[in-house]
Kinemage of the C-alpha trace (Angstrom):
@kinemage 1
@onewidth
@group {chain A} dominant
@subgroup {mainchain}
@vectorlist {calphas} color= white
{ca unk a 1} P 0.000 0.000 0.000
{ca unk a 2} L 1.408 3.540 -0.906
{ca unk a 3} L 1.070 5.581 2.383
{ca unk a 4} L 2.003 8.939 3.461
{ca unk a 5} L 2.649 9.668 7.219
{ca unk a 6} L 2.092 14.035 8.044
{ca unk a 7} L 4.296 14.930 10.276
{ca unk a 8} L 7.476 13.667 11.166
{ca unk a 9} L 7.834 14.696 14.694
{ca unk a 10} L 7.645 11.314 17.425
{ca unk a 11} L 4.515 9.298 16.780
{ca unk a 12} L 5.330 9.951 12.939
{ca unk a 13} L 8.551 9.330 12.597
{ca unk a 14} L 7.931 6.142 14.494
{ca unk a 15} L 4.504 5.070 12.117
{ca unk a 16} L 6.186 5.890 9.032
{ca unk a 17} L 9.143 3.752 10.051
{ca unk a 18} L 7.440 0.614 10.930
{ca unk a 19} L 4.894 1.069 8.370
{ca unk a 20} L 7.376 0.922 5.829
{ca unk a 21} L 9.180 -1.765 7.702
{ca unk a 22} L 5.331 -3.676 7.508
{ca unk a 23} L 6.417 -3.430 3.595
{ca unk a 24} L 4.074 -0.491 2.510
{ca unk a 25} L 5.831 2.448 0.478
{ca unk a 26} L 5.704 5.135 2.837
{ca unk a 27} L 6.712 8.865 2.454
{ca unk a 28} L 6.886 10.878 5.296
{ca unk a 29} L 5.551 14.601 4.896
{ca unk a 30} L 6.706 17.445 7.291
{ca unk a 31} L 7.397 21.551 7.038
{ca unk a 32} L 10.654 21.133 8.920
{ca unk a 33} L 13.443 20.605 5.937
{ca unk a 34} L 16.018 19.595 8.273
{ca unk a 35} L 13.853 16.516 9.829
{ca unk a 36} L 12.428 15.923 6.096
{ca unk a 37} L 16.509 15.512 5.342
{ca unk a 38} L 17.331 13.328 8.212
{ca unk a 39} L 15.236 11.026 7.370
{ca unk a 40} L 16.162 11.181 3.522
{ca unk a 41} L 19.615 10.150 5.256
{ca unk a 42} L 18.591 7.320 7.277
{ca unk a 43} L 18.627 9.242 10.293
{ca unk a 44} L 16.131 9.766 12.511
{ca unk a 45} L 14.531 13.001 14.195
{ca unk a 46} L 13.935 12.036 17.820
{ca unk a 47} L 15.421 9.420 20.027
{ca unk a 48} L 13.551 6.196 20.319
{ca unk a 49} L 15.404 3.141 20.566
{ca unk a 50} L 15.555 0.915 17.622
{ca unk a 51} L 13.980 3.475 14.992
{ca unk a 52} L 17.020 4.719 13.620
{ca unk a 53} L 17.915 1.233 12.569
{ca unk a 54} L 14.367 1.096 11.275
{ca unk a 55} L 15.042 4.196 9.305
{ca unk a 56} L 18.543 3.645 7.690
{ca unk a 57} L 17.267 0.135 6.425
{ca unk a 58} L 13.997 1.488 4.852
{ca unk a 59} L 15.282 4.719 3.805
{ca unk a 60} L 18.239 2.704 2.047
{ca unk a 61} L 15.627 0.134 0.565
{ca unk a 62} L 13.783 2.841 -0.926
{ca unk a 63} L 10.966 2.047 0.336
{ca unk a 64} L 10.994 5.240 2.996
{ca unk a 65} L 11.223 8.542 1.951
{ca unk a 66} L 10.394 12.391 2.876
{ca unk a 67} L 9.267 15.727 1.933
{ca unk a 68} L 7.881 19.157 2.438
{ca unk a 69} L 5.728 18.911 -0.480
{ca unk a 70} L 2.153 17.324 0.622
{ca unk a 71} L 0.434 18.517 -2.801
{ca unk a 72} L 3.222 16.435 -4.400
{ca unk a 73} L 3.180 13.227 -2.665
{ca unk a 74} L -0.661 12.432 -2.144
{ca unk a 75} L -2.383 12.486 -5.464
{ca unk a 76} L -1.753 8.606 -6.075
{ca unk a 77} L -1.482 7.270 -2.216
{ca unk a 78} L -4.137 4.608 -0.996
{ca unk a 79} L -3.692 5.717 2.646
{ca unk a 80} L -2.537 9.577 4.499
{ca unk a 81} L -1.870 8.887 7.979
{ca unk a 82} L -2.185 12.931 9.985
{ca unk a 83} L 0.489 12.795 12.933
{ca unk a 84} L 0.694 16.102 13.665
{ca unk a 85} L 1.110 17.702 16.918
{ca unk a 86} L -2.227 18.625 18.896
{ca unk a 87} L -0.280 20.542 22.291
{ca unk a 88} L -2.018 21.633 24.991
{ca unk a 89} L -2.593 25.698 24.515
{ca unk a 90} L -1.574 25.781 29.156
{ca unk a 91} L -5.452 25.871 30.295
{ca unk a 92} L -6.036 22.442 29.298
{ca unk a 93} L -7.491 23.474 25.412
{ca unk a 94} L -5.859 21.279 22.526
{ca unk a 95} L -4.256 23.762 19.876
{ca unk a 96} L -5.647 22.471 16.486
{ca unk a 97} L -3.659 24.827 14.317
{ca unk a 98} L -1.309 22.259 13.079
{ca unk a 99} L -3.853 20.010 12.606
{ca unk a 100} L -6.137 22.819 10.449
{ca unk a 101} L -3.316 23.369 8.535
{ca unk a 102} L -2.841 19.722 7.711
{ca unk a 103} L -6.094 18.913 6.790
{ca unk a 104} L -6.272 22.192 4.130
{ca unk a 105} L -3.251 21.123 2.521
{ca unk a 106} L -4.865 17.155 2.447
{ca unk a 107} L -7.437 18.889 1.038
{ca unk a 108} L -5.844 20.867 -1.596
{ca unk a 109} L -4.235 17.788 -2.628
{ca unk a 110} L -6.866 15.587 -2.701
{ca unk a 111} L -8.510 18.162 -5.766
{ca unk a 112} L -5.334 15.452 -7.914
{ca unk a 113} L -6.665 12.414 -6.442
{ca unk a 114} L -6.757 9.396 -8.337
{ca unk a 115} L -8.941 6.333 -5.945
{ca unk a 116} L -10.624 6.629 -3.128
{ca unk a 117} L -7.447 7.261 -0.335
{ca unk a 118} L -8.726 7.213 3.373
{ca unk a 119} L -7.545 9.851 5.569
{ca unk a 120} L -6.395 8.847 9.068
{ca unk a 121} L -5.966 11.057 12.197
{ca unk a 122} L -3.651 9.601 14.454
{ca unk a 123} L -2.970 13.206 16.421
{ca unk a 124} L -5.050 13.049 19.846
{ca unk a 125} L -8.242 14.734 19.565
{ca unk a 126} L -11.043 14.899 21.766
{ca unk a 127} L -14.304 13.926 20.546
{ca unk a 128} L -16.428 15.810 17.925
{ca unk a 129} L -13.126 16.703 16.546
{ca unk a 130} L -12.784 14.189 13.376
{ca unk a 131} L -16.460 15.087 12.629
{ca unk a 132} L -16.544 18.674 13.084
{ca unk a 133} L -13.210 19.742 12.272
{ca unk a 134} L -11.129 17.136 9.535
{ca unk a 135} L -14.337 16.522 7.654
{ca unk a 136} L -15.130 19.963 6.727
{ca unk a 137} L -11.638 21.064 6.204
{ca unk a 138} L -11.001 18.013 3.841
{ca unk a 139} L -14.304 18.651 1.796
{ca unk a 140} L -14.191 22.574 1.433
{ca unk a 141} L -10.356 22.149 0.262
{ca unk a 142} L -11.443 19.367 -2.096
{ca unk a 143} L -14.576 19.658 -3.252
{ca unk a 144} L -15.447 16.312 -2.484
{ca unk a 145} L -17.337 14.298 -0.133
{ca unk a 146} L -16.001 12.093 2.934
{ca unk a 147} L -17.535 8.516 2.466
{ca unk a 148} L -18.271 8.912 -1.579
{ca unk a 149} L -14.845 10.726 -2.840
{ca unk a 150} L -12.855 9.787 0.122
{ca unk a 151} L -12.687 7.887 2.909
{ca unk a 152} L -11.798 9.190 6.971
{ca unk a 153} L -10.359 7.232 10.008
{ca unk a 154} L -9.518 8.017 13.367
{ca unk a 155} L -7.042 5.391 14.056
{ca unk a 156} L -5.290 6.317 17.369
{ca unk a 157} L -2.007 5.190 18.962
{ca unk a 158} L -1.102 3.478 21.891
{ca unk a 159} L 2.643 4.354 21.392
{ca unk a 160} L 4.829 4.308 24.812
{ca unk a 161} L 8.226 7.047 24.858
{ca unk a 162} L 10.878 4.082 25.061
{ca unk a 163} L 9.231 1.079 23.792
{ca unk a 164} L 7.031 2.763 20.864
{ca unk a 165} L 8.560 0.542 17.964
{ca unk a 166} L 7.777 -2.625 20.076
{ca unk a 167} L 4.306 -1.523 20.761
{ca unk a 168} L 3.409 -0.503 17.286
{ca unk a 169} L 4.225 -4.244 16.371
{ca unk a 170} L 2.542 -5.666 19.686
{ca unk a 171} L -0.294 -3.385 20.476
{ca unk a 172} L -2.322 -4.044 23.424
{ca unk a 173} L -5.238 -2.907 21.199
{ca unk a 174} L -5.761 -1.306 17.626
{ca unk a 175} L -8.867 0.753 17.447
{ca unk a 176} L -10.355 2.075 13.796
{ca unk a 177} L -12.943 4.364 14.009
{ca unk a 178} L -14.583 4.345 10.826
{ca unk a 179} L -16.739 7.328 8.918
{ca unk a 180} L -17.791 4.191 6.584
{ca unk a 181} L -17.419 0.564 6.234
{ca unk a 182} L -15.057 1.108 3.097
{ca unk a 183} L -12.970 3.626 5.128
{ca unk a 184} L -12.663 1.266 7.707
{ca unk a 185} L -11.747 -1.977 5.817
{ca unk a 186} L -8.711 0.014 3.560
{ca unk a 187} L -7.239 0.924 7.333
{ca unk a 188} L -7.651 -2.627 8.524
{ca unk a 189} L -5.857 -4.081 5.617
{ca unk a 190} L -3.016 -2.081 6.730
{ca unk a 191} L -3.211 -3.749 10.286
{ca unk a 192} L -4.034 -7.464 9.730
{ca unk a 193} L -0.892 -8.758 10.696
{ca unk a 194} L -0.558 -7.551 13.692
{ca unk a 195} L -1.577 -9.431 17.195
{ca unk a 196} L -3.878 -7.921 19.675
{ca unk a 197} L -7.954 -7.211 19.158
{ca unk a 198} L -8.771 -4.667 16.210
{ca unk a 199} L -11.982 -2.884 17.449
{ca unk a 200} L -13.887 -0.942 14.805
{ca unk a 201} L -16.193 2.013 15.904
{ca unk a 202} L -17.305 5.098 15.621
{ca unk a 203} L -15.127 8.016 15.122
{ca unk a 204} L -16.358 9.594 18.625
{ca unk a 205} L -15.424 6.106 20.324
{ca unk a 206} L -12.007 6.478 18.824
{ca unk a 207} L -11.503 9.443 19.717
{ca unk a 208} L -12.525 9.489 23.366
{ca unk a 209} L -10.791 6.020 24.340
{ca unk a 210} L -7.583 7.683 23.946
{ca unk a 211} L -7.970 10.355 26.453
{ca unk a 212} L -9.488 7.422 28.672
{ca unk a 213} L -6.465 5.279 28.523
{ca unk a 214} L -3.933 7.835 29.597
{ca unk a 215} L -6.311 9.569 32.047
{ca unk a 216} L -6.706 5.998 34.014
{ca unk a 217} L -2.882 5.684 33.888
{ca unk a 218} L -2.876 8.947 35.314
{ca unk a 219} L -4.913 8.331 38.056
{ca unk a 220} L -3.089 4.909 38.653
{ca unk a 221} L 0.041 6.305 39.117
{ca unk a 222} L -1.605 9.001 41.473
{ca unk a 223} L -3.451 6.302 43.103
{ca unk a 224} L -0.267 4.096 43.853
{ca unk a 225} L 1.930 7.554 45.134
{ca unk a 226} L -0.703 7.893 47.445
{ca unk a 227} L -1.042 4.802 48.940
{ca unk a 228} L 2.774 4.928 49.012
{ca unk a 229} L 2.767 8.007 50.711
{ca unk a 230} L 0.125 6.740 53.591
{ca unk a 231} L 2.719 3.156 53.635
{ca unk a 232} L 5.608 5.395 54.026
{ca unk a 233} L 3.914 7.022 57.228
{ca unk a 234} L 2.801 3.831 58.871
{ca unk a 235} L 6.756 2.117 57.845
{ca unk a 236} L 4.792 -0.279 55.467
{ca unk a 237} L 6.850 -1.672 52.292
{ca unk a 238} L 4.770 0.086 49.868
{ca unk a 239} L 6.139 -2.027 46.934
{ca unk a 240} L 5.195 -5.241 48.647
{ca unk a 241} L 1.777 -4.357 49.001
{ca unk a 242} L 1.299 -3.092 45.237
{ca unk a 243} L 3.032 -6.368 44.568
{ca unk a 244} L 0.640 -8.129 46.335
{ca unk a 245} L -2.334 -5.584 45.016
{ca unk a 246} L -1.571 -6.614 41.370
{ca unk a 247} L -1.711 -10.625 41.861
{ca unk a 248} L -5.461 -9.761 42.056
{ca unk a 249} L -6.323 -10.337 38.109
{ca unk a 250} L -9.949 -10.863 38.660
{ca unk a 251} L -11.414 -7.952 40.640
{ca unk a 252} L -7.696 -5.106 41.103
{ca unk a 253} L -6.296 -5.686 37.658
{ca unk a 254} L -9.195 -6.684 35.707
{ca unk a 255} L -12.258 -4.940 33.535
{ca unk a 256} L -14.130 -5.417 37.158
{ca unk a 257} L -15.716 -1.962 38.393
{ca unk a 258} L -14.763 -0.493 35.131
{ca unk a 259} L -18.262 -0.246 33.999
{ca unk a 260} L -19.757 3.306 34.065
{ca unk a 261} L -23.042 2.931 36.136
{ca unk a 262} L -24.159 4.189 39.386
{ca unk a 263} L -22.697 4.766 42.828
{ca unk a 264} L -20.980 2.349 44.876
{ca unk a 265} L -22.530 1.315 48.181
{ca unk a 266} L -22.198 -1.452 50.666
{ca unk a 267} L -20.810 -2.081 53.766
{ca unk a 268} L -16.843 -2.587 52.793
{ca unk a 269} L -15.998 -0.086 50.441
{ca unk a 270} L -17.414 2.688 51.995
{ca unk a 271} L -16.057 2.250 54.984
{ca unk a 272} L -12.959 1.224 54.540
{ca unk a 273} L -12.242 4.117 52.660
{ca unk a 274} L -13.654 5.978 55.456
{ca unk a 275} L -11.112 4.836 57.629
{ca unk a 276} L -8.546 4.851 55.367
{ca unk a 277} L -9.035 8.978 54.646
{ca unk a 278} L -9.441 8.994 58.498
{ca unk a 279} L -5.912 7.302 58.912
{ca unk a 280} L -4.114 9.467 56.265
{ca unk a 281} L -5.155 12.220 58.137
{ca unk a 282} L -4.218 11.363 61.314
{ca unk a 283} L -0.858 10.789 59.786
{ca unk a 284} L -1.058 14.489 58.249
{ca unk a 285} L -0.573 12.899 54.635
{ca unk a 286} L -2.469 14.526 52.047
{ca unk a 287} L -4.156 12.609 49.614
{ca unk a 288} L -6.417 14.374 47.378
{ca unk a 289} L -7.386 11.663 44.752
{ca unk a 290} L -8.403 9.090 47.897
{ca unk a 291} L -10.368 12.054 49.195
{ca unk a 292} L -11.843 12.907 46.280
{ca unk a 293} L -13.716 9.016 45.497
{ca unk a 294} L -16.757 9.533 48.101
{ca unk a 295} L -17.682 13.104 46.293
{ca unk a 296} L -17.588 11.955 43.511
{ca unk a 297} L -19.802 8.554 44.332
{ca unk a 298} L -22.349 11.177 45.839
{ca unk a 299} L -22.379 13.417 42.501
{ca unk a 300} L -23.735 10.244 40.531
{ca unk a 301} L -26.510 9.590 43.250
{ca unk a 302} L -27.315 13.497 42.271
{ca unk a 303} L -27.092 12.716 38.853
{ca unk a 304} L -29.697 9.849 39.690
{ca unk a 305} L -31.887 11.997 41.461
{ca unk a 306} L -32.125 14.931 39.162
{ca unk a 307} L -32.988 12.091 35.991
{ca unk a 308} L -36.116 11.115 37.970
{ca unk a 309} L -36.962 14.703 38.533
{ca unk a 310} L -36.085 15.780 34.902
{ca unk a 311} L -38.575 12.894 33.419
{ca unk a 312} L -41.114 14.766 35.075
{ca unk a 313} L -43.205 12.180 36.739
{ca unk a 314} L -44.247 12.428 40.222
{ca unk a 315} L -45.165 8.436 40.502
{ca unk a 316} L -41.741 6.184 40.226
{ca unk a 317} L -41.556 2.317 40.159
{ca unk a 318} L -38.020 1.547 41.679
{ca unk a 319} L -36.564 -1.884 40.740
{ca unk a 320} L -33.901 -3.519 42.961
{ca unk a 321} L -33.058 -1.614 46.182
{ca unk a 322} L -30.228 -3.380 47.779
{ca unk a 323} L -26.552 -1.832 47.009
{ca unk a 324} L -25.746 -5.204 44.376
{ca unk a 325} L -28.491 -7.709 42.912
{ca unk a 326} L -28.292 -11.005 44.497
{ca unk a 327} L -28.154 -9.863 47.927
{ca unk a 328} L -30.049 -8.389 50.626
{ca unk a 329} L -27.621 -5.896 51.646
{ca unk a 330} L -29.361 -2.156 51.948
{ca unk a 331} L -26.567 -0.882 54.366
{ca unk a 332} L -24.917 2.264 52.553
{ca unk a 333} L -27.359 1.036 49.473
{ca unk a 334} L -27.080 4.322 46.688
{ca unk a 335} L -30.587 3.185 45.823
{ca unk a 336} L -31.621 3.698 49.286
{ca unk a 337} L -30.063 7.088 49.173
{ca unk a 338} L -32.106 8.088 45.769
{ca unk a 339} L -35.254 6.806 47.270
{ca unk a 340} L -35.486 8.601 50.227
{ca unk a 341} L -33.975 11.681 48.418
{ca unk a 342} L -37.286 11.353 46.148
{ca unk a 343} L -39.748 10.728 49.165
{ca unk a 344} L -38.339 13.669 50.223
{ca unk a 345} L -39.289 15.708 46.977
{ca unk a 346} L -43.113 14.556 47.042
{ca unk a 347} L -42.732 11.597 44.461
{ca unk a 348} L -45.017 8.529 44.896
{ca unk a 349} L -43.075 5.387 44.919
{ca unk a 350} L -43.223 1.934 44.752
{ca unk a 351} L -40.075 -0.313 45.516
{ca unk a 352} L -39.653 -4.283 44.172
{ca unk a 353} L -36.452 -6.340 44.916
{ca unk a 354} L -36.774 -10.041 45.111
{ca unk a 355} L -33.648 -10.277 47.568
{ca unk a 356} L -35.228 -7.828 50.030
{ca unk a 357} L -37.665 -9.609 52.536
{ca unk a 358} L -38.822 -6.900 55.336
{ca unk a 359} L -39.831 -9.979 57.280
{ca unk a 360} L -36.469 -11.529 57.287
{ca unk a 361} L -34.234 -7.976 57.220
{ca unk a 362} L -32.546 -8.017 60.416
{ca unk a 363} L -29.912 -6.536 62.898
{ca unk a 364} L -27.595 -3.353 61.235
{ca unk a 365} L -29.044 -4.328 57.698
{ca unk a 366} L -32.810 -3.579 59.349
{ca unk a 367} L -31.768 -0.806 61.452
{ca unk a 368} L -29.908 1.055 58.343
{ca unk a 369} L -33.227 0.688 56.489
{ca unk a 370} L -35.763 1.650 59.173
{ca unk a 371} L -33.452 4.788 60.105
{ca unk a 372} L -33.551 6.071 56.687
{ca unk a 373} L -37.042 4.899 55.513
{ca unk a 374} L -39.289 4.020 58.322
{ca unk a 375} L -42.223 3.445 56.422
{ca unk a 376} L -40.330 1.350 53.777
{ca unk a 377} L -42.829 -1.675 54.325
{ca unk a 378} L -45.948 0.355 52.929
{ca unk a 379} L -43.486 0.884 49.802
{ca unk a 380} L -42.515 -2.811 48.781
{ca unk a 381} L -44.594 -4.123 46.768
{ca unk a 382} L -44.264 -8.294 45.495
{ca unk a 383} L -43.910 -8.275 42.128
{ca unk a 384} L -42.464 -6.542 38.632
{ca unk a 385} L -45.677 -5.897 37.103
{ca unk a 386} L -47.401 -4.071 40.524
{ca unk a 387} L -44.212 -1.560 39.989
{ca unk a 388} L -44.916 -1.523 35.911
{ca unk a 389} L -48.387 -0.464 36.896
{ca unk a 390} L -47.852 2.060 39.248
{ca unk a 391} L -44.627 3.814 37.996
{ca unk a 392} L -44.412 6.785 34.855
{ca unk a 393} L -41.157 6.160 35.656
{ca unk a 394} L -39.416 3.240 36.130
{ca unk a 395} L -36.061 3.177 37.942
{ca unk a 396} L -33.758 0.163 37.631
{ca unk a 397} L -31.487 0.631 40.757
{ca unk a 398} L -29.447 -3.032 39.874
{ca unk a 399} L -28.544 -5.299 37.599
{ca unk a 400} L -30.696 -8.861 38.575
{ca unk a 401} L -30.966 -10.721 35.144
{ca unk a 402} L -35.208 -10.720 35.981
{ca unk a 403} L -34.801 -7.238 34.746
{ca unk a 404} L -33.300 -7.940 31.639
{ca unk a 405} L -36.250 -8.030 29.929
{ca unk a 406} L -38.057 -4.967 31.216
{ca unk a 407} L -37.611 -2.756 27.621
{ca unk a 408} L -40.416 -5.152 26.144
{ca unk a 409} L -42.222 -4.681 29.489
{ca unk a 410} L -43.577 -1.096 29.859
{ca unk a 411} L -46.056 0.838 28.055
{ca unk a 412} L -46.158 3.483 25.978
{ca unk a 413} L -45.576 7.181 27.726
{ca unk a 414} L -43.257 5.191 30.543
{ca unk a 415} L -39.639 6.695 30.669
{ca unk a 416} L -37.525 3.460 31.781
{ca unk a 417} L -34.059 5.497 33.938
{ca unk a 418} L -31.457 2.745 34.228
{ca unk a 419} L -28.653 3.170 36.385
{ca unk a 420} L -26.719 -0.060 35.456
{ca unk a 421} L -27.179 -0.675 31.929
{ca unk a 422} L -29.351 -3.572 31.388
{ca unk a 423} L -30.375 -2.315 27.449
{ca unk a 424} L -26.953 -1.939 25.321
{ca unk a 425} L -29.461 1.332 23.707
{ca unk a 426} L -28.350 4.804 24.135
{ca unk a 427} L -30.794 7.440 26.205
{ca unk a 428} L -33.534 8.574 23.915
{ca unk a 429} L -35.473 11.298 25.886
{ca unk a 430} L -38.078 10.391 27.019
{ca unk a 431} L -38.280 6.176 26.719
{ca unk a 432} L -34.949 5.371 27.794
{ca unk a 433} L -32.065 7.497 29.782
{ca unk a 434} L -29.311 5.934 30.731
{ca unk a 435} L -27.575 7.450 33.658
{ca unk a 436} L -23.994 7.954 32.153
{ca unk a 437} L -24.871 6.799 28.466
């Protein structure tokens, strides 16, 4: 495949490498002369290890080669891969200039197109940006149409400072989000060797699952400084315990709570991390992302609330009330919290959970509940259908498979809120909101 890679500075001076080391005929594109030259030479522009042997052998093959001229070097290409810089502008905005500027020059060239080449953004941009931004520019410069003249990608990269060769031929993932089917399937061609899932999406999806992966690394490192930091103060080997921390693969190190839903509740992880804020403070160590997890739990019980109130019915059928389906546990329960947060707003409710027995509820799990709905008993009611008929609004507080099936269930004018995702739809107003989806 004839490919050209814009931008030569370290994610494309590392794609342009491998791709031509993949055995495409790659020319690398960049308004610097003197990286353009380097890499004419076999040399390359940044520091990465094993990319300058990359570069010399390709560049020397002939099958690697650069320029300043974009107009020149795209008319006849199956595939232009935009690596341009997107930089921070210091108050957290991305700086699309480069990236503007890219796509009018794609543009220009595509007027000498010969095919239909695909157009791939590989520079991190937040969502909306592929659709709002590299569309337009590419089809006022043209004067041609994305999906019938051309085809658009947003492919982005996983690429580590250090190890980015390896991971370009190992990824953990390679994710193609696709304008169209046939813009989609020339950019997978380019990737079918390589090991790892290939997920293709949308271009918003793409886009957004970058900024996800680093923020989560982020917040790991964060997360493990801290509990360092609280180790450190109690003369705990904070290694050993991280070591220990990551043999968990099932629930620490896993896909497990990464599901966006509601709050968390229970007895444990509330109040462990209670007394774990408690004990960092005692020990005068700061730790601000710790301290930050039960604020933001008790934003998405808001966020709960104010979809009941926003459907704009005053009678609510509430399905599942205990903090997890398959138990009876109400202690700490978010559902709990959002009922009695609605009682207290005037709305007329009616509760159903096949785990929770009033009969058989009994030491701190019956106290909790009487404390913070007395008259709970005069809300339960036995069965699905008595909640169906009573609610405008039907609130599905967790995920017990008997739910699964309550889309085909309610009638028309009922607004179904779901706070765990038991429909894989996407909130229509009105029928279906889902809480964070």
């Amino acid at each position: 495949m004839k490919i050209a890679v814009v931008g030569l500075g370290y994610v494309g001076t590392v794609v342009a490498g491998c791709l031509a080391k993949a055995g495409h005929v790659v020319v690398g594109v960049d308004i610097e002369a003197d990286k353009v030259d380097l890499v004419n030479r076999g040399l390359s522009p940044i520091v990465e290890p094993e990319i300058g042997d990359i570069l010399k052998e390709q560049s020397g093959a002939g099958t690697l080669s650069a320029t300043t001229d974009i107009a020149g070097s795209i008319a006849d290409l199956d595939l232009v891969q935009i690596c341009v810089g997107t930089p921070s502008d210091g108050n957290g905005r991305i700086e699309l200039k480069y990236l503007k500027r890219a796509c009018q020059q794609i543009g220009r060239a595509l007027r000498h197109k010969r095919g239909y080449p695909v157009i791939s953004v590989r520079s991190t941009v937040l969502p909306g940006t592929t659709r709002g931004v590299v569309i337009p520019l590419l089809e006022e410069a043209s004067g041609y149409r994305a999906g019938v003249d051309f085809g658009v990608c947003m492919n982005p990269e996983f690429l580590r400072e250090g190890s980015a060769v390896r991971d370009f031929y190992d990824p953990p993932k390679t994710v193609i989000g696709e304008f169209n089917a046939d813009s989609g399937d020339r950019l997978a061609e380019v990737y079918s060797d390589l090991p790892g899932p290939l997920v293709r999406t949308d271009l918003e999806a793409a886009e957004m699952v970058k900024y996800t992966d680093n923020a989560w690394h982020a917040l790991k490192i964060g997360f493990a400084n801290e509990i360092g930091n609280i180790c450190k103060a109690l003369t705990v080997d904070a290694h050993r315990v991280m070591d220990i921390f990551c043999l968990d693969r099932k629930l620490n190190v896993s896909a497990t709570y990464l599901r966006p839903g509601f709050a968390f509740g229970g007895l444990c992880l509330p109040k462990d991390l209670r007394a774990l804020l408690s004990k960092a403070g005692r020990l005068d160590v700061p730790v601000p992302i710790l301290g930050s997890i039960l604020p933001s739990n008790a934003l998405q019980i808001e966020r709960g609330v104010r979809a009941v109130i926003e459907a704009g019915n005053r009678e609510v059928g509430l399905l599942g009330i205990s903090f997890k389906a398959g138990t009876d546990d109400l202690r700490e329960s978010p559902i709990v919290e959002l009922a009695e947060r609605l009682l207290g707003k005037g709305f007329d409710i009616r509760i159903y959970d096949r785990n929770v027995n009033l009969a058989r509820v009994n030491g701190a799990n019956r106290g909790y509940i009487l404390n913070r709905i007395p008259h709970i008993s005069r809300l339960m009611v036995p069965d699905i259908d008595t909640v169906l008929t009573h609610g405008k609004s039907i609130v599905v507080g967790n995920a017990s498979p008997e739910f699964a099936t309550l889309p085909g269930k309610v009638r028309d004018g009922q607004t179904i809120i779901d706070l765990v995702r038991i429909s894989k739809e996407r909130s229509v107003a009105g029928v279906y909101e889902g809480i964070c989806w």
